[in-house]
ZAMARGU-4260 file (C-alpha; in steps of 0.2 Angstrom, whole numbers, plus 5000, padded with zeros to 4 digits):
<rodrens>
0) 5178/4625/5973 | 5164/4625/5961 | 5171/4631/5943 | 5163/4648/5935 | 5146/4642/5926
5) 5141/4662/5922 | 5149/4679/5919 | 5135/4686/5927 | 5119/4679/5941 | 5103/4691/5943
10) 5092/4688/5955 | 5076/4694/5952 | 5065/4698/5937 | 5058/4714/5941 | 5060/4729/5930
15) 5080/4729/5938 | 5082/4712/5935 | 5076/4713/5917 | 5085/4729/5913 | 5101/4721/5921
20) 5100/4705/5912 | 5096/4711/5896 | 5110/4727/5895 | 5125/4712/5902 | 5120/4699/5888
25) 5119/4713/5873 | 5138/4718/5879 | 5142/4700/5879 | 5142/4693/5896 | 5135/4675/5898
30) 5121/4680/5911 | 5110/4669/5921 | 5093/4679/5928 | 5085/4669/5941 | 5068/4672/5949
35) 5056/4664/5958 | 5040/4667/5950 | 5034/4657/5934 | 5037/4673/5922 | 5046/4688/5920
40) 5040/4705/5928 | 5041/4707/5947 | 5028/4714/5958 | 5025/4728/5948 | 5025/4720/5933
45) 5017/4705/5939 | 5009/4692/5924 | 5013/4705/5912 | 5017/4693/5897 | 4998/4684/5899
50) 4988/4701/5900 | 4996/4706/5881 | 4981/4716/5876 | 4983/4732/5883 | 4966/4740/5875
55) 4955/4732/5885 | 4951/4719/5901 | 4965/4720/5915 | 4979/4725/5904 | 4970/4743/5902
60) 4966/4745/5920 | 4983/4743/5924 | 4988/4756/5911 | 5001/4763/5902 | 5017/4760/5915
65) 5010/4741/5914 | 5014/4742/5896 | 5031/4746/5899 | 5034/4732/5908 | 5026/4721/5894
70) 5040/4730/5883 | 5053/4724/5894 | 5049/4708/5896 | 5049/4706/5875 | 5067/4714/5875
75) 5073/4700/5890 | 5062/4686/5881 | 5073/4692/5865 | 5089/4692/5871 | 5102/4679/5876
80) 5101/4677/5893 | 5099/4663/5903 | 5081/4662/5909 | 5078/4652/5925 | 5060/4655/5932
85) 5053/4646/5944 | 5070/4646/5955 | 5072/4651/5973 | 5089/4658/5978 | 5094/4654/5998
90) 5111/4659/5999 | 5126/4671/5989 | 5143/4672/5994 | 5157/4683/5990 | 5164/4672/5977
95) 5151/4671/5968 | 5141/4656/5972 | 5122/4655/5971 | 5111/4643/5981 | 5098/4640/5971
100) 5082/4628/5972 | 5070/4621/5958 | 5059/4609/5958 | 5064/4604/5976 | 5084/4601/5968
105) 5097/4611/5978 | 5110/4615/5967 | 5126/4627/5968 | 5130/4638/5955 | 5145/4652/5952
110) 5146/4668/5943 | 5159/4680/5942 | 5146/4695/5947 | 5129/4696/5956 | 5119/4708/5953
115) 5103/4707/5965 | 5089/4714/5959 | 5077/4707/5974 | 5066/4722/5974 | 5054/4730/5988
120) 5043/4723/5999 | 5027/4732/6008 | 5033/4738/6027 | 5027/4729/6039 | 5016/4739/6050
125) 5007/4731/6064 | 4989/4735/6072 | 4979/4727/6083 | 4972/4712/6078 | 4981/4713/6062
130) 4984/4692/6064 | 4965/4690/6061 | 4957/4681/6045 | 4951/4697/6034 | 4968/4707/6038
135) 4980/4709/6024 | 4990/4722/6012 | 4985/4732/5999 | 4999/4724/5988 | 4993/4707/5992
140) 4976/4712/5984 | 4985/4720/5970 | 4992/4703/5966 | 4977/4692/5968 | 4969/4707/5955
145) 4985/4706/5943 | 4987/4686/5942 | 4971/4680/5945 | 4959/4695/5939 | 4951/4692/5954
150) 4942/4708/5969 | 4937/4706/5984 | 4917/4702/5987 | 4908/4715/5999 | 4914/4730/6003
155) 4932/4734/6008 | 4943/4747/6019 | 4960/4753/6014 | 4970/4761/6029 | 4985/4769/6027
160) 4997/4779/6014 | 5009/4782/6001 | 5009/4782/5981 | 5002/4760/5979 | 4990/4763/5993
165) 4980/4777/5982 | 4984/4766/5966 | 4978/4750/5973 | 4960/4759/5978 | 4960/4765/5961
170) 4962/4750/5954 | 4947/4740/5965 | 4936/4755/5963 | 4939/4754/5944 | 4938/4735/5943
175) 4921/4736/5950 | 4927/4731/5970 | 4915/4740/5984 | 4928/4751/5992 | 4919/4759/6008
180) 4934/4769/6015 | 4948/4776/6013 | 4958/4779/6028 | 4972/4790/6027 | 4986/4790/6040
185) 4997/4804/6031 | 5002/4814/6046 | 4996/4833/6043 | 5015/4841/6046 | 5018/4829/6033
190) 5013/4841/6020 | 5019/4857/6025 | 5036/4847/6026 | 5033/4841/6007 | 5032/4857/6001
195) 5049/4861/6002 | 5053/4847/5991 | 5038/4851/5980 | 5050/4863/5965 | 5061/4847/5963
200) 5048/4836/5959 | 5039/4850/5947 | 5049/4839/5931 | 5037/4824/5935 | 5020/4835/5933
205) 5012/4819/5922 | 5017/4808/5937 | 5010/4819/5950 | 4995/4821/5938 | 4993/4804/5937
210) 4992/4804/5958 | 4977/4816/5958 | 4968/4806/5945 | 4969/4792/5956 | 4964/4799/5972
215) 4950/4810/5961 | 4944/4793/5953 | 4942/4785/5971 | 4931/4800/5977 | 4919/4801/5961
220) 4916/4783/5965 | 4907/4787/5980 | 4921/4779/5993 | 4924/4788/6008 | 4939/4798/6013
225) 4946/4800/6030 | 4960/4810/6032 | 4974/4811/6046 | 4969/4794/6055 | 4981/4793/6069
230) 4976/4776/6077 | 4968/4759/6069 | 4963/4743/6077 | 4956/4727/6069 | 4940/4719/6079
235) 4934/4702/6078 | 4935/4685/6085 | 4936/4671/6073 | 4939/4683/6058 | 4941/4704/6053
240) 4923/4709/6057 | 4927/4727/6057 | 4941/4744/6059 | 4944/4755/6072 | 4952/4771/6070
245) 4954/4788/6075 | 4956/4805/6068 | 4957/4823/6073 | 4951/4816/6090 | 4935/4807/6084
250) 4934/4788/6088 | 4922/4778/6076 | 4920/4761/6067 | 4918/4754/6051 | 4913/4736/6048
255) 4920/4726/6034 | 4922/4709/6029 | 4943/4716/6023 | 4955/4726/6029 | 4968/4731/6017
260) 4983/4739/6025 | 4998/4748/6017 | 5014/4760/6026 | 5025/4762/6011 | 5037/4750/6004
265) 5055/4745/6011 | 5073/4738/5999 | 5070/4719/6000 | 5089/4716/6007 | 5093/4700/6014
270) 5102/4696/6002 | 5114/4710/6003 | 5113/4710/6020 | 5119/4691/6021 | 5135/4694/6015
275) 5138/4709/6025 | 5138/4721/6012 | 5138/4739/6021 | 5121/4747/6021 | 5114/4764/6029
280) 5101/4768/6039 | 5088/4783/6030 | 5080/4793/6039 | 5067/4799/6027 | 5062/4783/6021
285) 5065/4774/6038 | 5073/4757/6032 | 5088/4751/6028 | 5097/4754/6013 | 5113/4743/6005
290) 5127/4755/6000 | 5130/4755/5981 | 5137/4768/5970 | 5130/4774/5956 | 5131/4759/5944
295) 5125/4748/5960 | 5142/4742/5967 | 5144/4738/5986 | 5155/4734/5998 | 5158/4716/5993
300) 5167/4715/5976 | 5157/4702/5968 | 5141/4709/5970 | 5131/4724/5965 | 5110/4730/5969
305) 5099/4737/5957 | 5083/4743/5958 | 5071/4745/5975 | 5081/4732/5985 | 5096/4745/5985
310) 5084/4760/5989 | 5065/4765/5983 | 5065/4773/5970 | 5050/4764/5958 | 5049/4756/5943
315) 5057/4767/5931 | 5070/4772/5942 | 5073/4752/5944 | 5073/4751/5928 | 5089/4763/5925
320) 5097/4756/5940 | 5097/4737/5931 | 5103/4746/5916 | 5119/4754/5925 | 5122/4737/5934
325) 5122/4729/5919 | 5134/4740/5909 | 5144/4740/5924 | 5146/4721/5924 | 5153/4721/5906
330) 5167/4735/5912 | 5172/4727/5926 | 5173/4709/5918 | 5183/4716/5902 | 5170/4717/5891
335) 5169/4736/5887 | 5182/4751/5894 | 5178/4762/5906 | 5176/4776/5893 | 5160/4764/5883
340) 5153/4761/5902 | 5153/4780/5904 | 5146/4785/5887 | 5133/4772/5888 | 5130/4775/5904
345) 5124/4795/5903 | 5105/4792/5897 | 5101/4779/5912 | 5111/4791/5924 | 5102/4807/5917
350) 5084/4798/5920 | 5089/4794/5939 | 5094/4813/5941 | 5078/4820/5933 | 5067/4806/5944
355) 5076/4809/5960 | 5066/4824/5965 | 5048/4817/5965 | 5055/4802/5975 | 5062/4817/5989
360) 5046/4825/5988 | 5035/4808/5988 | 5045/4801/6003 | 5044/4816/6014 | 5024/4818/6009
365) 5022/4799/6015 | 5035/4796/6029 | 5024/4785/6041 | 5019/4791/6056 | 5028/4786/6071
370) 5013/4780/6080 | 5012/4766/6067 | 5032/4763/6068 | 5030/4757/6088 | 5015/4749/6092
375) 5006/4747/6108 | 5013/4735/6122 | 4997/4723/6116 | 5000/4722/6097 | 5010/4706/6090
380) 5025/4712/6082 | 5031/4694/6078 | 5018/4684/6070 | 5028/4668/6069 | 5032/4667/6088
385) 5019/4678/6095 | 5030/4691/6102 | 5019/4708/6107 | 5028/4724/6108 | 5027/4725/6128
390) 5036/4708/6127 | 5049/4716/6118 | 5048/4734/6129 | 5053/4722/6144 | 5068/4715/6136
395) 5074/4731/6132 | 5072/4738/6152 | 5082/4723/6156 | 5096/4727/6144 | 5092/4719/6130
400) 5105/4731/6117 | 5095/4726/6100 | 5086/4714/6089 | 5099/4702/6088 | 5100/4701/6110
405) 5080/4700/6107 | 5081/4683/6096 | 5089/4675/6112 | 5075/4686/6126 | 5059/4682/6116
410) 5063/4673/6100 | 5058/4689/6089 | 5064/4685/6072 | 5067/4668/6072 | 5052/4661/6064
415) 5050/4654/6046 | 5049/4673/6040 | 5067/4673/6049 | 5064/4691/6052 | 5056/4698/6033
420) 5041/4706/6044 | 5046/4711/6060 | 5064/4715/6060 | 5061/4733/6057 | 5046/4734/6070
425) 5058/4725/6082 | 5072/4739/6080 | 5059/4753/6082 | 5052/4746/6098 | 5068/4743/6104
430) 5074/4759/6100 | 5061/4770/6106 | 5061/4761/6124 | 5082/4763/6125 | 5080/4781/6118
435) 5093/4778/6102 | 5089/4780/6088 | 5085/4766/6077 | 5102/4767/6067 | 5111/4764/6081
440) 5100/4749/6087 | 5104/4738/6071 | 5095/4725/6064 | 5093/4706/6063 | 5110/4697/6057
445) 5105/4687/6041 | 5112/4667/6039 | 5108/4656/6024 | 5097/4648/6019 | 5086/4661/6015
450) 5072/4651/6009 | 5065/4635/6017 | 5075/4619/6013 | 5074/4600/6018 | 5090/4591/6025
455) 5088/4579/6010 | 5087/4594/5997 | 5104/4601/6007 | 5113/4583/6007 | 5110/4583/5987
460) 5123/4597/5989 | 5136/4584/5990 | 5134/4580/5971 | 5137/4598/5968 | 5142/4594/5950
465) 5127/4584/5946 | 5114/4595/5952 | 5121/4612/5940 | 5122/4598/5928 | 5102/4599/5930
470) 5100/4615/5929 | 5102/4611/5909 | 5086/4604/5910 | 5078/4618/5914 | 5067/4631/5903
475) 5083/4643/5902 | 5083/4652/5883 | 5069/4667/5881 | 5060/4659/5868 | 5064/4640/5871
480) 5049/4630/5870 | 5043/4629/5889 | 5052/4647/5896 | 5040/4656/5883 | 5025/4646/5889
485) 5028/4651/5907 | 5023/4668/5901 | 5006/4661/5894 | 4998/4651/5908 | 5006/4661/5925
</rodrens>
């Protein structure tokens, strides 16, 4: 058995994965962070490190919460943990190995705790015609817009709800993008239901204020505002040529070159969910979450979550939750006593309990429609096998139990994507045509890798000790020559 290389592995270096990283090496812990992207920040925080000037250009269109995330990344790039960019992970196990990958070299490596801090991902929603060249999600433009500076050319439409669909049309409108539309798909009952969560959320009035500037940004631009669309469709042959949709019973079309499309975002947890650590099913935000107490330790001793991939709760809540994971790591590995874990533990714990009232209120407000959850028998569900929601309708009339049954009916699932897209799609079809509920339906079984490997990079494996030998090699140190670099040119 590989010996222990690290007190602590994160995976991921999102606002979690930072916090985490940064809270375990200040108590002591020899900590490892390991993420795929080239520098530090996430999704949300994406090329943070390159766009330093926060008064003008890109860094002051993203705004003052981008700026937080620059402050993070200086405290991570300051600290003493083990930086490791550029690194895929394929596999965890429960005694602490990680699988990782860099530059096409698999290597394994141990740690005494995990900590995966993998994040969100946008829910996968299909429409018709959503496979089509011109189809893709509002986060996917927010990327292109955060790494590259780049909008799209010719005018766009943005279908669909919750928090990063309004910010991502802000954004756009405010870089100079032609946003035609807006189309909302918030259910109406939606509201009346928010409203009863609205006096929790009353303690984040900025946040909330934020909100309205967005949306009344987007409106002053001149982009049009659909409300309650129940029903989209996107129409072309070779390519997106324009958008179907339907609301309080009118039927109409816009044509547009790009169809950006956004339902919400859902815990990235394959990780977890490749170990078996026990996860719940929520109703609210319809997804899956892993089970974690409140400093983020599951069911599987090694391993704690943090942030988004153990539940969404944003950037600031992610932030908190990295903190407490990171805190908890150094108490449970003898580095501080339960008593130090607790007292340093109150101000991160104090800022989930003051946060989690807008998150109530904003998941009840932009709960996606069910309509948009269970597609029609024609739409594609599985891009990677071409598998339509009918297909998977059948299956289910001839006693296909779940999604798992499906992978050996219609290969659903099994595609390079190994399930990242449709597995939740899969479960509500399924679901809705047994009439059970999605919880008791299940959900794809996750096997390693996780990632795409080659044979070759998998037989390296057998020269386990030469291959973490190379990971010294690597830009590691925040600060060290080419790890600080990475931040430059991302």
């Amino acid at each position: 058995m590989t010996a222990f290389r690290h007190d602590v592995a994160v995976v991921g270096a999102g606002p979690a994965g930072m916090a985490a990283a940064t809270a375990a090496a200040e108590l002591g812990l020899d900590t490892v962070l390991f993420d795929e992207q080239p520098a530090p920040g996430g999704q949300i925080y994406r090329n943070v490190e390159a766009n330093r000037d926060a008064g003008s250009g890109l860094a002051g269109l993203l705004g003052d919460d981008y700026g937080r995330g620059r402050r993070l990344a200086e405290a991570f790039r300051a600290g003493s943990a083990t930086y490791a960019p550029g690194t895929s992970v394929w596999e965890i196990e429960p005694d602490g190995t990680v699988g990782t990958l860099h530059d096409g070299r698999a290597a394994l490596v141990r740690a005494r705790r995990i900590v995966i801090a993998a994040g969100a991902m946008e829910r996968p929603v299909p429409i018709a015609g959503w496979t089509l060249p011109g189809v893709m999600t509002a986060g996917a433009a927010q990327t292109l817009l955060k790494s590259a500076d780049a909008i799209p050319d010719g005018p766009v439409v943005l279908a669909g709800s919750g928090p990063l669909h309004y910010l991502v049309a802000w954004q756009l409108v405010s870089a100079g993008a032609e946003v035609c539309a807006i189309l909302d798909t918030t259910p109406r009952a939606n509201t009346r239901a928010a409203l009863a969560q609205l006096p929790g959320a009353l303690g984040q009035l900025a946040q909330i204020r934020k909100g309205r500037r967005w949306i009344a940004g987007i409106r002053a631009a001149g982009v049009r505002f659909v409300r309650h669309v129940s029903a989209l469709a996107a129409v072309g042959t070779e390519r997106l040529a324009a958008v179907d949709y339907e609301a309080d019973g009118r039927k109409e079309r816009i044509e547009t070159p790009l169809l950006l499309l956004h339902q919400g975002v859902v815990p990235n947890n394959q990780l977890a969910d490749s170990i078996d650590c026990a996860r719940r099913w929520d109703d609210v935000q319809a997804c899956w979450h892993t089970q974690a107490d409140a400093w983020g330790a599951t069911s599987v001793d090694t391993v704690a979550v943090a942030g988004d991939c153990a539940g969404i709760g944003g950037a600031l809540a992610a932030e908190h939750r990295g903190r407490l994971a990171g805190i908890d790591a150094a108490a449970r590995l003898g580095k501080i006593d339960a008593g130090t874990r607790d007292r340093l533990s109150r101000e991160p714990l104090a800022a989930l309990r003051r946060l989690a009232g807008l998150r109530r209120f904003l998941d009840t407000l932009y709960a996606p429609a069910a309509t948009f959850l269970s597609p029609r028998d024609e739409v594609v569900v599985c891009r990677c096998e071409g598998v339509t929601a009918g297909d998977l309708r059948e299956v289910a009339a001839h006693g296909c139990m779940g999604p798992n049954q499906a992978k050996a009916f219609t290969r659903a699932g099994m595609g390079p994507c190994q399930g990242r897209m449709c597995g939740l799609t899969v479960a509500n079809v399924i679901a809705g045509a047994r009439g059970r509920p999605v919880a008791d339906i299940g959900a794809f079984r996750v096997r390693p890798p996780l990632k795409p490997l080659t044979v070759g990079q998998l037989a390296d494996l057998e020269g386990v000790g030469r291959d973490i030998a190379s990971l010294d090699a690597m830009p590691t140190r925040p600060g060290d020559g080419a790890g600080d670099g990475a931040g430059e040119t991302a």
